[in-house]
C-alpha positions in Angstrom: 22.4 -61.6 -59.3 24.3 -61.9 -62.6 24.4 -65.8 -63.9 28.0 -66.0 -63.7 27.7 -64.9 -59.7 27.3 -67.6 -57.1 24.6 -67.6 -54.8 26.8 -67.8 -51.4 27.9 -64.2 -52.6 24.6 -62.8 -52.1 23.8 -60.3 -49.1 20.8 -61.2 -46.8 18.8 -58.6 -48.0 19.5 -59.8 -51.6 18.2 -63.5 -50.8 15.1 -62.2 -49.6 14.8 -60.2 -52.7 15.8 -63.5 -55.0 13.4 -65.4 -53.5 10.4 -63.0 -53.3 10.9 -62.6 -56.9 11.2 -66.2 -57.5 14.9 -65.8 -59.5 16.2 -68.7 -56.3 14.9 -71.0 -53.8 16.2 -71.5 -50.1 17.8 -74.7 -51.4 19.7 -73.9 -53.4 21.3 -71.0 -51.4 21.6 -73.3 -48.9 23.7 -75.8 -51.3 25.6 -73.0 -52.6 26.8 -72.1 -49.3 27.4 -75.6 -48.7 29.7 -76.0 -51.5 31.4 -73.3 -50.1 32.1 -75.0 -46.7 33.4 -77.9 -48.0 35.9 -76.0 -50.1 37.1 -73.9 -47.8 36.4 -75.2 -44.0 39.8 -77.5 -44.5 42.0 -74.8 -44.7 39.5 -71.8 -42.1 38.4 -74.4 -39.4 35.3 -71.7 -38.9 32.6 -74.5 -37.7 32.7 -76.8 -35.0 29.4 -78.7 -36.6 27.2 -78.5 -39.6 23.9 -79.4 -39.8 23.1 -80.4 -43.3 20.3 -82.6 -42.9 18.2 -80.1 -40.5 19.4 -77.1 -43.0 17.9 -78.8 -46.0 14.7 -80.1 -44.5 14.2 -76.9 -43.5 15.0 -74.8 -46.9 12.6 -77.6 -48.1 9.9 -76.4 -46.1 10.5 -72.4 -47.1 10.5 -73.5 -50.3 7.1 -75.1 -50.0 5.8 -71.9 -48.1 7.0 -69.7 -50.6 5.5 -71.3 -53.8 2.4 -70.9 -51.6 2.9 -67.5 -51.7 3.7 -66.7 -48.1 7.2 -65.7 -47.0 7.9 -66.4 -43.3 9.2 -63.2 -42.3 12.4 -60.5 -43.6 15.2 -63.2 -43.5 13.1 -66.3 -45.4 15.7 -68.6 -46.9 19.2 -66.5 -45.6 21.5 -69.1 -44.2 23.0 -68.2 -40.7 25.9 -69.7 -38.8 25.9 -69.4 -34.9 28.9 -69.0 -32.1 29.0 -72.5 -30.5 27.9 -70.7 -26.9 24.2 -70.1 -28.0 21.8 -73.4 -27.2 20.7 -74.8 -30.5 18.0 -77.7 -30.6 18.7 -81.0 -30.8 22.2 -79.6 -32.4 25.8 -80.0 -30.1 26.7 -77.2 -28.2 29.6 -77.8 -26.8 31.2 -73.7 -26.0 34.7 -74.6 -27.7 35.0 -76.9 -24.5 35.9 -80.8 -23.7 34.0 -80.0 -20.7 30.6 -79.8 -22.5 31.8 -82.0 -25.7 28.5 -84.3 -25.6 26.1 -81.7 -24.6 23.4 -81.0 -26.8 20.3 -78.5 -25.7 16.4 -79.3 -25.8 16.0 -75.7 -26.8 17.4 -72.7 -29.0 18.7 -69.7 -27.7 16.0 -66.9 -27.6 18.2 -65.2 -31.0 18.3 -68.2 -32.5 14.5 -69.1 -32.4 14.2 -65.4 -33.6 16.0 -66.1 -36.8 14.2 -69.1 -37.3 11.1 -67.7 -36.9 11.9 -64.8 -39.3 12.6 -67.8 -41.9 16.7 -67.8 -41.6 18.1 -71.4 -42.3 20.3 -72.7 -39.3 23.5 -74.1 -41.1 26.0 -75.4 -38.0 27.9 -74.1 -34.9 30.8 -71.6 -35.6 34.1 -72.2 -33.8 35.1 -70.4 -30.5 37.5 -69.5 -27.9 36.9 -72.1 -25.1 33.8 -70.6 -22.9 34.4 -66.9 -25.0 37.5 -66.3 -23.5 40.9 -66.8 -24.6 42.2 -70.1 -25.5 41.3 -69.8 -29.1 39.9 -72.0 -31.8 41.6 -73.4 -34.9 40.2 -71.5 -37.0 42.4 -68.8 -39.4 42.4 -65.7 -41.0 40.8 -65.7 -44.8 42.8 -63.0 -45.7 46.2 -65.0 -44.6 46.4 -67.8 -42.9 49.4 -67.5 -40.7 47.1 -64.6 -39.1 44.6 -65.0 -36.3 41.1 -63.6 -36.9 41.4 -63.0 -33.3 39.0 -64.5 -30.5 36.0 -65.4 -29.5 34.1 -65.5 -32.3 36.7 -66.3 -34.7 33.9 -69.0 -36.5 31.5 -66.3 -37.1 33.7 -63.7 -38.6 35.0 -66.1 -40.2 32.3 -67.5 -41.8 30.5 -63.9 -42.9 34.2 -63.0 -44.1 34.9 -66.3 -46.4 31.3 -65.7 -48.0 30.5 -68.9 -46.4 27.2 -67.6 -45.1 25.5 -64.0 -45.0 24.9 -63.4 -41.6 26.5 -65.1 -38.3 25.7 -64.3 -34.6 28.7 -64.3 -32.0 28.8 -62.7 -29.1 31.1 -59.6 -27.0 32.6 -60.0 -23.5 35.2 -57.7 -23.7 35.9 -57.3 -27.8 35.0 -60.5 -29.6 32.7 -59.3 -31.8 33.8 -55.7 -32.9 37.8 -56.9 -33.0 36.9 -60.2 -35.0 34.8 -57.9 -37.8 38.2 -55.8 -38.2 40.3 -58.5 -38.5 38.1 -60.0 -41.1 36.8 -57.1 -43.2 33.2 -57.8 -42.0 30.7 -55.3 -40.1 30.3 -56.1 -36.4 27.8 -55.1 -34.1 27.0 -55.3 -30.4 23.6 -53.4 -29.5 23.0 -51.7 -26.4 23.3 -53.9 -23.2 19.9 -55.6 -22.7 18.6 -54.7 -26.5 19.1 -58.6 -27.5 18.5 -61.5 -25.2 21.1 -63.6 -24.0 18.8 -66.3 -22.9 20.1 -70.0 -23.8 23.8 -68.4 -24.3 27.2 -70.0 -22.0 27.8 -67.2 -20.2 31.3 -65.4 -19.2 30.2 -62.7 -17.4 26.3 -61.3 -17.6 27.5 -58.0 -16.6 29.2 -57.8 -20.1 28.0 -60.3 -22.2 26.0 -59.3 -25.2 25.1 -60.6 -28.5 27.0 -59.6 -31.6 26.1 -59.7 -35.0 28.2 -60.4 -38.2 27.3 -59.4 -41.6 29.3 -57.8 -45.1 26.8 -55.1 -44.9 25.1 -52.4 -42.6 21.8 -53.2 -44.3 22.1 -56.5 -43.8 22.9 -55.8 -39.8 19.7 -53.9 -39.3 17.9 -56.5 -40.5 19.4 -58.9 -37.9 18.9 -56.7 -35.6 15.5 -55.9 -36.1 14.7 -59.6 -35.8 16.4 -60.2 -32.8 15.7 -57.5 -30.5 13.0 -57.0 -28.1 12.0 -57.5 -25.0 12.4 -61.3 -23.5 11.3 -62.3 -20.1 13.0 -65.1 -19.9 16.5 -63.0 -19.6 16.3 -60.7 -16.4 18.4 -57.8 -18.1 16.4 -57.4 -21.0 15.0 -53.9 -21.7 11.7 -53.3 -22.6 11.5 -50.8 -25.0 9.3 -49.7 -28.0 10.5 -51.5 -31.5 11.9 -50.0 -34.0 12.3 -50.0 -37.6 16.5 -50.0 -38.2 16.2 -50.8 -42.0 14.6 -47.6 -42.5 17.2 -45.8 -39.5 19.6 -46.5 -42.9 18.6 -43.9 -44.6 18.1 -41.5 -41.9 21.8 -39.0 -42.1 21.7 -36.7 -39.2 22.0 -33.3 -40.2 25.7 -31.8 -39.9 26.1 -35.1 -36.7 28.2 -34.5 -34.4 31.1 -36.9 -34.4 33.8 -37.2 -31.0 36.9 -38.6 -32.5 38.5 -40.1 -29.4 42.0 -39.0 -28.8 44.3 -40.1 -25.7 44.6 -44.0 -25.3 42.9 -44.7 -28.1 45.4 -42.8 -30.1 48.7 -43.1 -28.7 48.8 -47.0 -28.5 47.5 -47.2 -32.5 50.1 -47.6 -34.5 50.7 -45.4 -37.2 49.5 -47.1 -40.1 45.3 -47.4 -37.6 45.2 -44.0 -36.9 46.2 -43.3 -40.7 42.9 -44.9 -41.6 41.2 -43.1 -39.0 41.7 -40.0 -39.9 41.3 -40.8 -43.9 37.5 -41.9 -42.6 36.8 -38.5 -40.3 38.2 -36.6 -44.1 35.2 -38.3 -45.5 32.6 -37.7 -42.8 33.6 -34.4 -42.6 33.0 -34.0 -46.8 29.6 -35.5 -46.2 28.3 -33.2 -43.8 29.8 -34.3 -40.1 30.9 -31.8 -38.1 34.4 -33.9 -36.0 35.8 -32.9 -32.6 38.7 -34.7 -30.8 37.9 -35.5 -27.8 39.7 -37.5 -24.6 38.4 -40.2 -22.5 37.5 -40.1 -19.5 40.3 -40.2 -16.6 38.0 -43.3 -15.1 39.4 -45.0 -18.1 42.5 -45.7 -15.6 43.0 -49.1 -14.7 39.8 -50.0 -16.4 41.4 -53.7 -18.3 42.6 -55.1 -15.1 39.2 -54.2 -13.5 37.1 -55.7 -16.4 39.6 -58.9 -16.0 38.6 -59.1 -12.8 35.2 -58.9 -12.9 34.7 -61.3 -15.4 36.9 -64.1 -13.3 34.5 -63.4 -10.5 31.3 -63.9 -12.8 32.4 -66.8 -14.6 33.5 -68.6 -11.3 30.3 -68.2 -10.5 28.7 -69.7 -13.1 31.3 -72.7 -13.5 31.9 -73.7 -10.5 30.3 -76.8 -10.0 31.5 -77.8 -13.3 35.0 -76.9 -12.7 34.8 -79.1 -9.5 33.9 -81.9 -11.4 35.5 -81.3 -14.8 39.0 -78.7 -13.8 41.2 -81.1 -16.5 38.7 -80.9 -19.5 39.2 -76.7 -19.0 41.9 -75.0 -21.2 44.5 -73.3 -19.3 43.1 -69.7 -20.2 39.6 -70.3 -18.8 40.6 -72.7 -15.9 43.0 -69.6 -15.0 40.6 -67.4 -15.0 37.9 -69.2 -13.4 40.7 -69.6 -10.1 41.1 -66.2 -10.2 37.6 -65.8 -9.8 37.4 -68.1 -7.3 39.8 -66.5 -4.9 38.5 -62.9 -5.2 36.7 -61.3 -2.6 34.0 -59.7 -2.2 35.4 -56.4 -1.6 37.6 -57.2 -4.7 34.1 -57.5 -6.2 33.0 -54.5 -4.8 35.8 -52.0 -5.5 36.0 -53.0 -9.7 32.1 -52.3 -9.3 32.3 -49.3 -8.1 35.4 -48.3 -11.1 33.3 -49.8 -13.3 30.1 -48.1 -12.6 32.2 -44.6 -12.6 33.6 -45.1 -16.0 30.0 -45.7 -17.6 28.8 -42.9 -15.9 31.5 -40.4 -17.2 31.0 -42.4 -20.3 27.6 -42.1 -20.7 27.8 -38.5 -20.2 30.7 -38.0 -23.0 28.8 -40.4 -25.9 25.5 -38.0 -25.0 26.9 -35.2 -26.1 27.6 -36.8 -30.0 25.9 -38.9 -32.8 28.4 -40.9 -32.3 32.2 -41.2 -31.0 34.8 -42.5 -33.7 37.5 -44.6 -33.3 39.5 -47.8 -34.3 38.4 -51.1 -33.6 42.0 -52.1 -33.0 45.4 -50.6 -32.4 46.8 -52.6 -35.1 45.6 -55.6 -37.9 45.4 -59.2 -37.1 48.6 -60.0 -35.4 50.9 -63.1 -37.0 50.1 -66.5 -35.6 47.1 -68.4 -34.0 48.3 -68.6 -30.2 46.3 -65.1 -29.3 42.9 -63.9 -29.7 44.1 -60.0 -29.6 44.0 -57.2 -28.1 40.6 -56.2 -26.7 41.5 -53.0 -25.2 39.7 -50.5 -27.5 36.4 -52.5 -27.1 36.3 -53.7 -23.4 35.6 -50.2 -22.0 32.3 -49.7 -24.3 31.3 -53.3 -23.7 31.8 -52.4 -19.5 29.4 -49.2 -20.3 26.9 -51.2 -22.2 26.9 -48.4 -25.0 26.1 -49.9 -28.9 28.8 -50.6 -31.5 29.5 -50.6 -34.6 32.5 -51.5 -36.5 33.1 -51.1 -40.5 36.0 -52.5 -42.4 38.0 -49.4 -43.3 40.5 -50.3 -45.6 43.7 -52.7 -46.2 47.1 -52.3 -44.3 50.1 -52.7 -46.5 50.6 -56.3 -45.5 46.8 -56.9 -46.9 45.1 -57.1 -43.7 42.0 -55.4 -42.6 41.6 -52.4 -41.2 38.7 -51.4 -39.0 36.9 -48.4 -37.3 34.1 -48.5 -34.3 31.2 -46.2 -34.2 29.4 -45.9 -30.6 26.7 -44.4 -29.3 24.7 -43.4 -26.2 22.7 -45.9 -25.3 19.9 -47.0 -27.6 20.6 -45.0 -30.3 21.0 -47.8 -32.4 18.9 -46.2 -35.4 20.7 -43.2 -35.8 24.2 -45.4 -35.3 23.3 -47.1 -38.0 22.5 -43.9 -40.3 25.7 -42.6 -39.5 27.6 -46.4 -40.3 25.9 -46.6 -43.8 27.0 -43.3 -44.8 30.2 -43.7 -43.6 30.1 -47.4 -45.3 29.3 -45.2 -48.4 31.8 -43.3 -48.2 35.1 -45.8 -47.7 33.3 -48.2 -50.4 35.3 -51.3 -48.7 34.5 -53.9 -51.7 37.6 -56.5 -51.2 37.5 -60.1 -50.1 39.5 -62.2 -48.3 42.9 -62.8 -50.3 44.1 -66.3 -49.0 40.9 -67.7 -50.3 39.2 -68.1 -53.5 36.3 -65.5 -54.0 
């Protein structure tokens, strides 16, 4: 860190290196990134509440362990925002809802204790669309305001985006996660369906709910991810499986991959500019070594948005309701719409997106096998004007239905100065080598802008 370059600027991994080597302290990162709230949250609207008090105290205490000469784990002293669905101690958690506007939790969320215990420094709750679903925050795009970052966890990409912390966690339904890191120039990732607990979350759906990291590096998501996966008991679709060590997966390029650049849908409803910047990307893959096939989706892609839809109103009925009953007025229209829908299906209904739904990851599951990874855009198009929609999910939903890992990169700027993105997915658990592939192909598009409505 030069002395001219503020602290909030730093990368995870860079605090940890700052701080081992004595150059910072946690407090004052965790100032610096204050700062930076305060003089930006006015015009973003990316947290729904701050907890300075508990985030000093705390840096206070890291501070104290480290001039003791012990460092609490890989992420001592790296402030971290969280989506305001995960259960945060003592701290209001309220799911972007009236309906929960008072409710505060007597425990954290099994990946928010992980940070913690790693030595991460818990600075508030990042905004959300109401319950994860579509009636969307305040909150705007740093790289122009009139622009949505897009929904649910517009607070978390936000926040990672507008350098107001290094790392956020949100989560991914359908495409919250993965869409929201394209829109705001920020890496995305959602691991393998049951690599990361979702204990102490709000859930929409647990068929398709995952967690979903936000970072300005790949590095910097491997360490996340490292420190919050693993088996947990306490969430029944946890997977136990052995541990492994991603930061090193970094420098692990498979030799001459395999890469399935996914045609069909994915292609024809991109506009022109998206699959421009795909296409640049596979050009540099191919110059470092991957060897890229087009490929087409499966025809169980069909009718696979309305299904998902459908599913999810069933589950998230489910769940709400006996809260609905009692609360239907404090609902936004989105998720009270969605929860009827829910209510009304049958169980056939039920039954017959099941059985789509368990098709499509099978024929899936068969195509991602047979690459390193599969390549495509994160979204048909950039942000889209306006803050009344959270986006178009479409070219996430189907990997987040099959459970498969993700991860998206910031690939360049459209011509209006919005972000572009690109998705990288994988057969299940291959997280390591997905991340190999992702920092060479981070390498490679050397994305180093920042948000243009907003000082840097």
């Amino acid at each position: 860190m030069t002395r001219q370059q503020p602290a909030y600027t730093l990368t995870a991994a860079e605090i940890v290196k700052t701080i081992r080597e004595g150059a910072l302290t946690a407090t004052g990162i965790v100032r610096s990134c204050f700062d930076r709230i305060e003089a930006l949250e006015p015009a973003l609207a990316a947290w729904v509440t701050l907890d300075q008090k508990g985030a000093y105290a705390e840096a206070e205490r890291l501070d104290d362990e480290a001039r003791r000469g012990r460092l609490r784990g890989p992420l001592h002293g790296v402030p971290f925002g969280v989506k305001d669905i995960s259960f945060t101690r003592g701290i209001r958690t309220t799911g972007g809802s009236r309906a929960f506007a008072d409710f505060v939790p007597n425990y954290d969320a099994a990946t928010v204790a992980r940070l913690k215990g790693a030595g991460a420094v818990l600075l508030g709750k990042a905004a959300t669309a109401e319950f994860a679903f579509t009636d969307p925050a305040a909150t705007r795009n740093p790289w122009n305001l009139e622009h949505t970052p897009g929904g649910s966890s517009s607070g978390s990409g936000v926040a990672v985006a507008a350098r107001m912390c290094p790392i956020a966690l949100g989560s991914q339904t359908g495409g919250s996660t993965i869409r929201r890191a394209a829109n705001c120039g920020v890496v995305g990732f959602k691991p393998t369906y049951g690599r990361v607990s979702c204990h102490g979350m709000f859930p929409l759906a647990e068929s398709y709910d995952r967690v979903g990291i936000f970072a300005r590096t790949v590095a910097d998501a491997a360490l996340v991810l490292g420190v919050i996966s693993g088996y947990d008991p306490q969430d029944p679709n946890s997977l136990e499986v052995p541990e492994e060590d991603f930061t090193r997966a970094l420098a692990e390029w498979p030799k001459a991959p395999r890469i399935g650049l996914l045609g069909g849908f994915f292609h024809d409803t991109a506009t022109a500019e998206t699959r421009a910047g795909i296409e640049r990307l596979a050009a540099l893959l191919e110059r470092a070594g991957a060897r890229l096939e087009k490929v087409a989706p499966p025809p169980s892609t069909g009718s696979l948005v309305d299904d998902f839809l459908g599913k999810v109103a069933a589950e998230a009925a489910s769940y709400h309701e006996r809260y609905f009953a009692e609360r239907r007025e404090l609902y936004g229209p989105n998720i009270a719409a969605c929860v009827e829908r829910g209510l009304k299906t049958t169980a056939v209904e039920y039954l017959r997106q099941t059985r789509a739904d368990l098709e499509f990851r099978r024929d899936i599951h068969a195509l991602a096998a047979r690459f390193a990874a599969l390549l495509e855009s994160s979204t048909p198009a950039p942000a889209p004007k306006g803050l009344a929609s959270t986006g178009d999910f479409s070219f996430n939903s189907p990997f987040t239905m099959a459970g498969l890992p993700v991860i998206g990169l910031p690939s360049g700027l459209s011509a209006a100065g919005l972000p572009l993105g690109i998705q990288l997915v994988g057969a299940p658990l291959t997280e390591a080598s997905l991340l190999g592939i992702a920092r060479t192909a981070e390498q490679a598009v050397a994305f180093n802008r920042t948000p243009t409505a907003v000082p840097a």
